[in-house]
N, C-alpha and C positions, 0 to 999 in steps of 0.2 A: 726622371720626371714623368715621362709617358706611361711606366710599368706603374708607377704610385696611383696617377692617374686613373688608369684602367681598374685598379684595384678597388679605390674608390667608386666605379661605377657600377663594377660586379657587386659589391655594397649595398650600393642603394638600388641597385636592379632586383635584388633577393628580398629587402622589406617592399617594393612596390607589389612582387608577386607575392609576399604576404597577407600582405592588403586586400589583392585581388582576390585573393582566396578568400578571405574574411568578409569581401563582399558577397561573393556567391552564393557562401553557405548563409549568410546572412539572406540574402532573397530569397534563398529555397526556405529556410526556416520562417520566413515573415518577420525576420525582425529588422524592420524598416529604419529606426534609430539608428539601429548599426549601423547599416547597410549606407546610410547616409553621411554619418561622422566617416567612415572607412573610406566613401570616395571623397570626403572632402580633404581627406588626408592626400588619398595618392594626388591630389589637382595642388596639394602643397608642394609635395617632394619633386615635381614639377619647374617649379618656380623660376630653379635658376636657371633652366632653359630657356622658361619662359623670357627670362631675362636677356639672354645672349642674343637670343633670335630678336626679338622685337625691339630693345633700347641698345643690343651692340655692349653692351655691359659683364666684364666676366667676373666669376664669381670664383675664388679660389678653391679647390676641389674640397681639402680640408675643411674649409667652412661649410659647405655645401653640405660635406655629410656630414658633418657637427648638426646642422640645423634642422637635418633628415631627421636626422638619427632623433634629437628631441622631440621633436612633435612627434612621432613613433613610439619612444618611452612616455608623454606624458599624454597624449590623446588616448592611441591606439592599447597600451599597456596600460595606462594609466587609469583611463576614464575608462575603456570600453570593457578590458578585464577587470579592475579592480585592483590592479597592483599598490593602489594607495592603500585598502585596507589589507592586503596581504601584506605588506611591507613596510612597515614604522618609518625606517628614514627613507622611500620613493621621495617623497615630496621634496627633503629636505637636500636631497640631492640634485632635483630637477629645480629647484628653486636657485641651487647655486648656477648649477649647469646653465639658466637664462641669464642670470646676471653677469656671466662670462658672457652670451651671445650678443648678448642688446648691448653688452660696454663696447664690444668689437664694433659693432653697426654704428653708435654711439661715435665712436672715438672714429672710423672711415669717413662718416659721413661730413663731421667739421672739418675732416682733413682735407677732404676733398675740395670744401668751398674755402680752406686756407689757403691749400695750391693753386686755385685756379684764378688766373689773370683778371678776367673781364666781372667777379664776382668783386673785386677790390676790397680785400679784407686781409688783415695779418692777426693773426692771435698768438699770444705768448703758446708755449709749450704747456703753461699750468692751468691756461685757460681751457687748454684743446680735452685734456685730462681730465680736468673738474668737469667740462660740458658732456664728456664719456660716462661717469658717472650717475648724474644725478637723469642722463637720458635715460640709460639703464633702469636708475632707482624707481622715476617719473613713471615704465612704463609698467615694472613690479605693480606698482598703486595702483595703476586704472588694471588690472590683473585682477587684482584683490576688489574692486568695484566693483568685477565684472561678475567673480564671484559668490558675492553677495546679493548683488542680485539675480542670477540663476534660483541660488537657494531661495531667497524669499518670496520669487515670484514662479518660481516653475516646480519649487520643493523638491529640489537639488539635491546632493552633498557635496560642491565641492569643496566648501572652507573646511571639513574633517575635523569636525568638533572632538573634543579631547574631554575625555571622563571626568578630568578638572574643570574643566570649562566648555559646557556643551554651547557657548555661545559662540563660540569659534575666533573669539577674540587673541586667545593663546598661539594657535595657528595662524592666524595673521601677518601676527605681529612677526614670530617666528619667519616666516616667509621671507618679510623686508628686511630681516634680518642677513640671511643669508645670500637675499638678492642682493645687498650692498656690499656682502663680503666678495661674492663673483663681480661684482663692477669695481670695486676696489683693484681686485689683483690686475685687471685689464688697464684700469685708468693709471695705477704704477708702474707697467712694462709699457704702457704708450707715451708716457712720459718721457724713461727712460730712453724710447727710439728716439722722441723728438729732439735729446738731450745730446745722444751720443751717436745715432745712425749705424748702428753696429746690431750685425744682426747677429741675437745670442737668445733668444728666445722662439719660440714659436708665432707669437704675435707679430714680431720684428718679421720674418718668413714671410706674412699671411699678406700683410702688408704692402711689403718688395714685390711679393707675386702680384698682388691686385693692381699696384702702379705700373707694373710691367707691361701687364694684359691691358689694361690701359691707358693707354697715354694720352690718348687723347680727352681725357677727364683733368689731366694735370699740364695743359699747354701755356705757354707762359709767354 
């Protein structure tokens, strides 16, 4: 657990000093945009720290660099290089890739106020599932909100209008497409834990870890 650990943080130590560099050369260059997105990033990869220390709340390493790691592929790669128009399927991979993260956040967060005594609530196992879902889905959409307004008002790209359809409608859709297939595959391994408590997946892992760390979210 420690060596995993550690590995994980040698990890996200190597994109922070990516970043850092991306900032500098970005000041020395003047290009302030950057330079701005780039630390807003490294104040992300941050977070779960931020977290531990201030709310007492731990964050399992695995998710932690799952969630580095994306905002890194789709900010920093994405938006600041340009890896969407380098790369046909970027998006459609980072699109899957959130719909995995938000079902996870999705599916902890009702679990959390299932297990907890003074919250006084019980939800079915298919409730806890579906409400993993459609948070996921819920948060794809205001995504796609966001980026349509970028485009419209700041004259963007990020909806990546398609030769077919330079309205960006195809891309969209696309998107919620695959955001629902990543909240899918979370919402039927969290099912399956609430079902059978066996841990055989990764999810079932991520889960046991964060109960572990802690316990006093789940006192009864």
């Amino acid at each position: 657990m420690a060596a995993r650990y550690n590995l994980h943080q040698r990890i996200t130590l190597i994109l922070q000093l990516i970043l850092l560099a991306e900032v500098s050369y970005a000041l020395w260059s003047g290009l302030w945009l950057t330079a701005i997105v780039s630390c807003g990033i490294i104040i992300i990869t941050l977070s779960p720290m931020f977290l531990r220390k201030v709310f007492d709340v731990y964050i399992p390493p695995e998710f932690a660099l799952m969630t580095i790691a994306f905002v890194f592929a789709s900010l920093f790669l994405g938006e600041v290089h340009g890896y969407y128009q380098k790369f046909w399927w970027w998006d459609i991979a980072l699109h899957s890739s959130s719909g995995v993260l938000l079902g996870i956040i999705g599916f902890l967060l009702v679990y959390v106020l299932n297990e907890t005594e003074n919250i006084g609530i019980q939800m079915k196992a298919g409730f806890v599932a579906f409400f993993a879902f459609l948070f996921a889905l819920g948060f794809g959409a205001v995504w796609e909100i966001f980026e349509f307004f970028m485009d419209q008002v700041f004259g963007m790209n990020m909806q990546k209008p398609m030769f077919d359809d330079p309205s960006g409608l195809t891309d969209t859709m696309w998107d919620l497409i695959v955001d629902a297939l990543g909240a899918a595959v979370i919402s039927i391994l969290g099912y399956g834990y609430l079902k059978t408590a066996q841990k055989q997946s990764f999810l079932e892992r991520w889960i046991q870890s964060f109960i572990d760390k802690n316990p006093r979210l789940f006192k009864k």
